[in-house]
N, C-alpha and C positions, 0 to 999 in steps of 0.2 A: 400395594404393600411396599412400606419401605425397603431399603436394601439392607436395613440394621435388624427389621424384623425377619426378611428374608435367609439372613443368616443365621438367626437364631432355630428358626423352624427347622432348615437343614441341618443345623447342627443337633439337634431334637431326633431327627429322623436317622441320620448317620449311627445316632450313638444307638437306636432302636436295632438298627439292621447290624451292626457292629461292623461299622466302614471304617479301618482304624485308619487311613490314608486321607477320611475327607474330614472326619472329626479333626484330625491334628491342621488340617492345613485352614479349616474352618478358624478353629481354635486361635492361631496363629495371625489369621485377618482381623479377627474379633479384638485381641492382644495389640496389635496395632495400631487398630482405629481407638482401644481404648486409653493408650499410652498417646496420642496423637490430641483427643479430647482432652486428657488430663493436659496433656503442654500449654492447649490453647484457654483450659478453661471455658469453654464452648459444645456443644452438640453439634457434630458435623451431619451435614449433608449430604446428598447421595453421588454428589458430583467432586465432595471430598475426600470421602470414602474411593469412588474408583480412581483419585488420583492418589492414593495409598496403597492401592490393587496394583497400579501401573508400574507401580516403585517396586514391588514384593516380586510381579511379574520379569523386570527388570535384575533386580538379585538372583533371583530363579536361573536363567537366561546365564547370566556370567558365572554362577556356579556350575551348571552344569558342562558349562564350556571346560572348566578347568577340572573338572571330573574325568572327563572325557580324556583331554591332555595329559591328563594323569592314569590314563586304562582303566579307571575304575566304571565302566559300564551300567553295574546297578545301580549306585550313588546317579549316575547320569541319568538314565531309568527314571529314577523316585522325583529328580527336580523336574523331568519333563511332564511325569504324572502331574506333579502340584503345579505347576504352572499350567493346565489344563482346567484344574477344580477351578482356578483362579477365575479364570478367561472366562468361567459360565457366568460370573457373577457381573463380569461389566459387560456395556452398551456391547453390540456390533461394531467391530472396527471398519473403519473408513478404506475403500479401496484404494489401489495406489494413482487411477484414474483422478477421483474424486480430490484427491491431495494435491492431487500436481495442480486441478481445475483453482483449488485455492490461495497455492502457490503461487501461480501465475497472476492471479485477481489481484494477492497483498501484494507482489511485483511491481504491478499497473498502478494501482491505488498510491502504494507508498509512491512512485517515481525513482522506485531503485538503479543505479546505471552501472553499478560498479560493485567487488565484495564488499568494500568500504562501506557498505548500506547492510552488510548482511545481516545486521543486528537490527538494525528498524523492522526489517522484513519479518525476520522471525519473529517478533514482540508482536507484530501485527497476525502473524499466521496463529502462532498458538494461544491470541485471544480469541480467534475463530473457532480453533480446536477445544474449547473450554471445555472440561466434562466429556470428550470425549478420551475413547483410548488410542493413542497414539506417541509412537517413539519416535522423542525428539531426536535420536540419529537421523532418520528414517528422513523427517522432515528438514532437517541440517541439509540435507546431501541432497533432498530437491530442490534446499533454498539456493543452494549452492551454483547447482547446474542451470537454473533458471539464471540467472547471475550472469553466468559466465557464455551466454547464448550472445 
């Protein structure tokens, strides 16, 4: 099953059980990918799709930070909720093991010596990462220290 029908069907079933939390944030992904489709003029795939999850997860993430920052607690609350619905719907994320292993490979491979490379490296690391979910901080900071070994 697609990931476009997959959300259809939970959104089906949310509005049955009256999850008003997963509908909207359903709703929300669906609005996304559909405004994403109309930009490209294209049917995205399911690897476009969760790089559109990754961005929502991502927004998610720095609102609730500035919620927080702000004491507002339940507003913090609700984006930690939606950013959980989110996360059902993409791959398993990669360990922070498994990152470094690849890190180190696009490192080797490219011939990185210096930061001055850190942009080869990451162009090479996150066409690895294609379709997977992963934050490109995340990956920054071990291109980073790989680098600087």
């Amino acid at each position: 099953m697609s990931l476009h029908d997959r959300l259809t069907e939970d959104l089906k079933s949310a509005m049955r059980s009256r999850d008003q939390l997963r509908m909207d944030v359903i709703r929300m992904i669906k609005a996304a990918v559909q405004y994403k489709e109309v930009e490209l003029k294209q049917d995205l795939d399911d690897a476009a799709m969760s790089r559109i999850m990754t961005t929502l997860i991502k927004q998610r993430k720095e609102s609730a930070e500035q919620f927080e920052k702000g004491n507002r607690q339940d507003l913090a609350t609700k984006e930690r909720q939606e950013i959980s619905i989110i996360e059902s719907y993409l791959p398993a994320a990669l360990s922070s093991e498994e990152l470094t292993r690849i890190v180190d490979a696009a490192v080797k491979e490219s011939g990185a010596a210096s930061l001055k490379d850190m942009g080869q490296v990451m162009k090479a690391v996150m066409a690895r990462l294609a379709g997977q979910s992963v934050d490109g901080k995340v990956v920054s900071d071990l291109v980073k220290a790989a680098l600087q070994r």
